[in-house]
PATIMI-549709 format. One record per atom (N, C-alpha, C): residue number from 1; residue in one letter; atom name; x, y, z. Coordinates in nm, 4 decimals. Layout:
NUM / a / CA / X / Y / Z .
...
***
This chain:
1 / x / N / 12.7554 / 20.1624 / 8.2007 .
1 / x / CA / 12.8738 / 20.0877 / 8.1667 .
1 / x / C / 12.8609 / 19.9467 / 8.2242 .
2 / x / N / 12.8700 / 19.8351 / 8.1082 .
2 / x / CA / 12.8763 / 19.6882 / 8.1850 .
2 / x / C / 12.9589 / 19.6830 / 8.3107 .
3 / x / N / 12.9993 / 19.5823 / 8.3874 .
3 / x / CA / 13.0220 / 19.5466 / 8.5237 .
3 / x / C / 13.0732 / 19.4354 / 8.4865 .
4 / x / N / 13.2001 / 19.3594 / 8.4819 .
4 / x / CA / 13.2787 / 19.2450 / 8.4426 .
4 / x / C / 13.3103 / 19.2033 / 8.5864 .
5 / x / N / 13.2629 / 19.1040 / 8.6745 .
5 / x / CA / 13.2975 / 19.0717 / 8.7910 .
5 / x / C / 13.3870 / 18.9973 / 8.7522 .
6 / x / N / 13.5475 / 18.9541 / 8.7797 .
6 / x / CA / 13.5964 / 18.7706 / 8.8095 .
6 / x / C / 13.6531 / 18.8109 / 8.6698 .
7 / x / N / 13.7175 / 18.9690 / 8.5915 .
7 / x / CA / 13.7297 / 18.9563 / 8.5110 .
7 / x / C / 13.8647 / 19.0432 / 8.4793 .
8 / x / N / 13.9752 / 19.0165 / 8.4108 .
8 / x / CA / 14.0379 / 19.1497 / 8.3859 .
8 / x / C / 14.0373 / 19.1817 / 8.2699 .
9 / x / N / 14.0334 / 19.3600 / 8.2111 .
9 / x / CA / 13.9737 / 19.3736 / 8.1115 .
9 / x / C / 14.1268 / 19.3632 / 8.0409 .
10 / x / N / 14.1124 / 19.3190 / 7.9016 .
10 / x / CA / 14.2103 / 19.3394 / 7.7969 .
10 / x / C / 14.2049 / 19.3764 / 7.6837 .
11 / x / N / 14.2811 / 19.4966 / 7.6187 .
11 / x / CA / 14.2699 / 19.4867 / 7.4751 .
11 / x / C / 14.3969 / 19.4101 / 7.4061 .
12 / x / N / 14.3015 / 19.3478 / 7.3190 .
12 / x / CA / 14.3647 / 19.1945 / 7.2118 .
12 / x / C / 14.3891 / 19.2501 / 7.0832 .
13 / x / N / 14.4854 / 19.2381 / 6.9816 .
13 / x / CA / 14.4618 / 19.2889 / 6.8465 .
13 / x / C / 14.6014 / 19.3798 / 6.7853 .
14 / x / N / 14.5742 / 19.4041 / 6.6944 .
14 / x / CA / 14.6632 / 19.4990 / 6.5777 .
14 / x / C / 14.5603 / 19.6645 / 6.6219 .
15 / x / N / 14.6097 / 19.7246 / 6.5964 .
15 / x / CA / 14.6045 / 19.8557 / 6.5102 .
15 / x / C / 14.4522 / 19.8799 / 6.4462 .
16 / x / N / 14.4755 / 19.7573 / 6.3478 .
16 / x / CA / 14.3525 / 19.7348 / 6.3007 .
16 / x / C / 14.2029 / 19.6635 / 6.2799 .
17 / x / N / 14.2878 / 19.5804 / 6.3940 .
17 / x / CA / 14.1637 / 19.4523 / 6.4527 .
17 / x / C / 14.1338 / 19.4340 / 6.5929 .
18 / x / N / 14.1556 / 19.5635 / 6.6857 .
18 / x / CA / 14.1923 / 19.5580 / 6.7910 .
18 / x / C / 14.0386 / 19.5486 / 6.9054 .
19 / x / N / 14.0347 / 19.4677 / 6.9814 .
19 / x / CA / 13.8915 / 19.4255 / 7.0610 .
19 / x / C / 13.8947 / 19.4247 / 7.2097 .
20 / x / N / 13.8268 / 19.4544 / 7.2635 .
20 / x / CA / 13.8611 / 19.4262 / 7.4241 .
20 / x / C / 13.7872 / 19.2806 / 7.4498 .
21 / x / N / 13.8537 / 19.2433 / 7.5673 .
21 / x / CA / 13.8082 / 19.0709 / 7.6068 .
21 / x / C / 13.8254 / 19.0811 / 7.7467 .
22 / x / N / 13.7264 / 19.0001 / 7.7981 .
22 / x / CA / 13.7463 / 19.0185 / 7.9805 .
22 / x / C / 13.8140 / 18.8852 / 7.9791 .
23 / x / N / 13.9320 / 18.8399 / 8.0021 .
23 / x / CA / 14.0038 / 18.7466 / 8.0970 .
23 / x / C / 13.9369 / 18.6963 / 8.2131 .
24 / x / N / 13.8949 / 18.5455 / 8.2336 .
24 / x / CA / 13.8754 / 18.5174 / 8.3724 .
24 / x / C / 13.9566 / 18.5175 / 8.4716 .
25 / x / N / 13.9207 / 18.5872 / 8.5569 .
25 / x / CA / 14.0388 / 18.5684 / 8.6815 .
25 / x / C / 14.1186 / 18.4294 / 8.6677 .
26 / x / N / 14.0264 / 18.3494 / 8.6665 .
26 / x / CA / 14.0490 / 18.2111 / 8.7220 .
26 / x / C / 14.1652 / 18.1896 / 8.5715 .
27 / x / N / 14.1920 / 18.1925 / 8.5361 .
27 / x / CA / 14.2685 / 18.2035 / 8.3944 .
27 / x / C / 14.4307 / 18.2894 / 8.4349 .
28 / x / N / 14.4773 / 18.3896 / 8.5502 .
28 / x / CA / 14.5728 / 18.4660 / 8.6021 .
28 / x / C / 14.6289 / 18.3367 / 8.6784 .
29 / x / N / 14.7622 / 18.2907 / 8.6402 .
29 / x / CA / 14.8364 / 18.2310 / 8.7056 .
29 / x / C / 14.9387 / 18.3137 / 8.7768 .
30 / x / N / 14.9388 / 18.4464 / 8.7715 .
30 / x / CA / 15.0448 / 18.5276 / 8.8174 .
30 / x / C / 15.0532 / 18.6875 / 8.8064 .
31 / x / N / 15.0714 / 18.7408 / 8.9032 .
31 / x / CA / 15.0471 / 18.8720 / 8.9274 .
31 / x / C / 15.1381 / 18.9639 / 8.9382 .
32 / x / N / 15.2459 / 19.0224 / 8.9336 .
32 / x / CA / 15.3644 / 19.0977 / 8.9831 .
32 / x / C / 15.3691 / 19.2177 / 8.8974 .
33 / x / N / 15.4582 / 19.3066 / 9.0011 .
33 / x / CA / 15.4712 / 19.4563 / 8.9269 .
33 / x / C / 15.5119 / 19.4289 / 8.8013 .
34 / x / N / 15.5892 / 19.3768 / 8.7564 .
34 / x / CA / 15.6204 / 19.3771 / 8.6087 .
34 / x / C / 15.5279 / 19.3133 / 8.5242 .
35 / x / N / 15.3792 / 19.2330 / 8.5769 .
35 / x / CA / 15.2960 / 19.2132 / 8.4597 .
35 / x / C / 15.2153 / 19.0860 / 8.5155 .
36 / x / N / 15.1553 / 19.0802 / 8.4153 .
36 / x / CA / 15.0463 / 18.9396 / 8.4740 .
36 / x / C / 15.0595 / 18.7936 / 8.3701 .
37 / x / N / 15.0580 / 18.6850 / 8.4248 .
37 / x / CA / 15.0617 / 18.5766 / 8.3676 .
37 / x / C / 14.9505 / 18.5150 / 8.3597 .
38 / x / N / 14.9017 / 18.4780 / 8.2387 .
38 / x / CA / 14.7525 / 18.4221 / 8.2207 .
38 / x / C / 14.7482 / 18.2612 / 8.1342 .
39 / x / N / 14.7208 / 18.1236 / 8.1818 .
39 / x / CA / 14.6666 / 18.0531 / 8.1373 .
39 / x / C / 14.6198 / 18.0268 / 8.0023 .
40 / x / N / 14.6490 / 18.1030 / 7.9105 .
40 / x / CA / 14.5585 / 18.0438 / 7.8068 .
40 / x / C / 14.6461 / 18.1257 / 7.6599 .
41 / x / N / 14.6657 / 18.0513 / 7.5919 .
41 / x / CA / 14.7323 / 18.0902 / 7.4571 .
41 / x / C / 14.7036 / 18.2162 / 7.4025 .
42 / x / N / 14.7718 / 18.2233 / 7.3209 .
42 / x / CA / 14.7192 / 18.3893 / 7.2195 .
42 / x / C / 14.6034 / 18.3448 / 7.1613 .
43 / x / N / 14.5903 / 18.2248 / 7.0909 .
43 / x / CA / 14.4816 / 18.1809 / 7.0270 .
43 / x / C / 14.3529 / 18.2157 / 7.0968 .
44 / x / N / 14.3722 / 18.1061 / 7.1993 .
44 / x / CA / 14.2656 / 18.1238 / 7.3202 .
44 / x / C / 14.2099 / 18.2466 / 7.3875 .
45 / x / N / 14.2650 / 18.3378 / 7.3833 .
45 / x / CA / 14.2722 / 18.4792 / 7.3974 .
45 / x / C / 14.2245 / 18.5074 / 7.2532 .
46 / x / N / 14.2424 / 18.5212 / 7.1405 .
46 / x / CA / 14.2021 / 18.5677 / 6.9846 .
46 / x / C / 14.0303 / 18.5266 / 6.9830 .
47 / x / N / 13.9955 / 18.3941 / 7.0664 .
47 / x / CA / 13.8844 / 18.3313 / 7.0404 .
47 / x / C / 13.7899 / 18.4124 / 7.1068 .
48 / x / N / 13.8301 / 18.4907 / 7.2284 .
48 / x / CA / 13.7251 / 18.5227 / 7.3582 .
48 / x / C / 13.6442 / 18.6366 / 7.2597 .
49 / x / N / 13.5298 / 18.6457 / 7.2946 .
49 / x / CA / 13.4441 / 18.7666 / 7.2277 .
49 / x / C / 13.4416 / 18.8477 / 7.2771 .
50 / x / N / 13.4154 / 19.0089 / 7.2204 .
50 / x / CA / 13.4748 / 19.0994 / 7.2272 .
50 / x / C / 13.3622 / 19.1704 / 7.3057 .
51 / x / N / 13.3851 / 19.2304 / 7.4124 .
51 / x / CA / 13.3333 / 19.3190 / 7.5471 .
51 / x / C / 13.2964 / 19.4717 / 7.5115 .
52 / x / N / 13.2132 / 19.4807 / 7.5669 .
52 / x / CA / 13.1869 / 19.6386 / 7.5725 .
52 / x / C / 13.2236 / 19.6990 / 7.6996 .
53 / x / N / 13.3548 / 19.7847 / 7.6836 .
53 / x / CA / 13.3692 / 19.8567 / 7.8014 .
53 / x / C / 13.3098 / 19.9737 / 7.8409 .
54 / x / N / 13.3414 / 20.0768 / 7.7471 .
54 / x / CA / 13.2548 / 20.1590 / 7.7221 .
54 / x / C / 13.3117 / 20.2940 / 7.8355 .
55 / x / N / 13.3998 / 20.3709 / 7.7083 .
55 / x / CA / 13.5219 / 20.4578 / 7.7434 .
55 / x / C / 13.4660 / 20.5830 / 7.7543 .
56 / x / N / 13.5174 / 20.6175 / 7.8807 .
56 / x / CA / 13.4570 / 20.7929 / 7.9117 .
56 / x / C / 13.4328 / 20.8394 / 7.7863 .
57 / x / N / 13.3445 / 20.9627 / 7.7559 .
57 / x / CA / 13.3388 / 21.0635 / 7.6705 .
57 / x / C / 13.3014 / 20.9424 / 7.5212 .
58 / x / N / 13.2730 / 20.8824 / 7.5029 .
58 / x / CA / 13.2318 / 20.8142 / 7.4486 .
58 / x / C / 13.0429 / 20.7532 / 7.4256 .
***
């Protein structure tokens, strides 16, 4: 399984277009129990290329 250091993993997408993307840390303006705040548009987020996480049993 890849190793994403400096990264948090996300899945981006619909239903039907749905991709995982590692977020740079450095990109988290904010952290709290109710959720995380990140730097960079939906767009900007739509653009990042898509990660291999690579899910148990899989």
């Amino acid at each position: 399984m890849p190793v994403y250091p400096g990264a948090l993993l996300l899945q981006e997408g619909h239903l039907w277009g749905r991709k995982e993307v590692a977020i740079p840390v450095a990109s988290i303006s904010r952290a709290a129990a109710a959720g995380i705040t990140v730097d960079l548009t939906r767009e900007q987020i739509g653009d990042l290329p898509a990660v291999e996480i690579g899910h148990p049993g899989t």
